[in-house]
N, C-alpha and C positions, 0 to 999 in steps of 0.2 A: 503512516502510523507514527505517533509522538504522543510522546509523556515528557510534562514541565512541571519543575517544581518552581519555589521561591527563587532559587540561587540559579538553575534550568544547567547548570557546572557538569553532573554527570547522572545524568538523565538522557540516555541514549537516542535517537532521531531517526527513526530507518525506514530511508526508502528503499521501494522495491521498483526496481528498473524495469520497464516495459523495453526500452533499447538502449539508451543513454549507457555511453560505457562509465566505468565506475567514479570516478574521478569526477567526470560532468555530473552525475544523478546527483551525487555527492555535496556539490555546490548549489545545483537547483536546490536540493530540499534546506540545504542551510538557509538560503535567503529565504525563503517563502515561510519556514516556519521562524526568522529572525521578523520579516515584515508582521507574521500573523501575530505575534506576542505583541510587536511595540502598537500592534491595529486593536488589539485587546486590552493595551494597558498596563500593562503585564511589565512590574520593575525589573532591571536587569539585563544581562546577557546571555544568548544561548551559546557555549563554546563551539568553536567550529569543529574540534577533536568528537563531538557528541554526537555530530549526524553520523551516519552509517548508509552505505546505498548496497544492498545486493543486487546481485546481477543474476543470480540463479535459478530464476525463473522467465526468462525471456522466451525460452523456448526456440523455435523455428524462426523467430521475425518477429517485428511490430505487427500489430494484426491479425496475429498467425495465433488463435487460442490453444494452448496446451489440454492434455487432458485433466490436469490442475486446473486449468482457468475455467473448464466444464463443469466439475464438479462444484468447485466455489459457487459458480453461478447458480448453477441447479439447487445448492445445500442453501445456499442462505433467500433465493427464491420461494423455495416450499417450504421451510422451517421458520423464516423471518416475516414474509411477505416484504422483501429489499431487494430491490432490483438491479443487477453491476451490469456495466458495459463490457464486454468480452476484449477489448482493447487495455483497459486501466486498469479500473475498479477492481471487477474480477482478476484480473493478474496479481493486484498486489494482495486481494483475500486469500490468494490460491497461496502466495507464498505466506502470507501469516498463520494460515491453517498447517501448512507444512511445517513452519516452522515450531508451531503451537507442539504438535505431535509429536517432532525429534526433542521438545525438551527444552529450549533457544530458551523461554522465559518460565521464570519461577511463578506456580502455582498461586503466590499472594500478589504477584505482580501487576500492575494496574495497566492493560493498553489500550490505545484508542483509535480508533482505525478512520482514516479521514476519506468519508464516499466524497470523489470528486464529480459526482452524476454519470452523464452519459448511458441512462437509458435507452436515449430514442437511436443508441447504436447497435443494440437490439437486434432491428428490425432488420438491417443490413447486414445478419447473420442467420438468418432464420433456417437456409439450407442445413449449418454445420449444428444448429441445436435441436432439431430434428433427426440428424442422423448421429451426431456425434456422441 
């Protein structure tokens, strides 16, 4: 998830960690959303003090879908017609929806939630969404 403005100074950056302990998620999401602005054109600098990584939803393991990451799935599946991967996607919707609900962002606030694909990982779940 990321929101950039002109100056990108303090405009928060939050990834949601599938395993990466926090420090690490921390730095992937810096460069990846530092390369994605300057691949956009985008003037400026994103400060590194900006990204943010939770770690609060990893659950059991990589891999391992929570019953957060179920729900995600299944809500924005039948509501959206968007399909997440139970690995990524779904993880870090599970925790933007969580987070949505405890209040984390203001009402007028603008976010943007970045589907990295990984539908076709799906289908190498189909036991636990059937039952789960």
């Amino acid at each position: 998830m990321a929101g950039f403005t002109a100056t990108h100074s303090h405009v928060p950056v939050l990834g949601i960690s599938v395993r990466a302990p926090k420090a690490k998620q921390e730095e992937n999401v810096w460069n990846l959303a530092s390369r994605t602005l300057e691949r956009l054109g985008v003037p400026g600098e994103l400060s590194r003090h900006a990204v943010v990584a939770n770690s609060d939803y990893v659950g059991e393991g990589y891999g391992l879908p929570t019953e957060g990451t179920l729900e995600a799935l299944r809500l924005l599946a039948r509501h959206e017609g968007i399909l997440l991967d139970p690995v990524y996607s779904a993880k870090g919707m599970a925790g933007l929806i969580d987070l949505i609900r405890k209040g984390h962002f203001r009402r007028d606030e603008n976010i943007v939630f970045i589907h990295t694909g990984g539908s076709a990982g799906l289908f190498g779940y189909r036991q636990v969404l059937e039952h789960g």
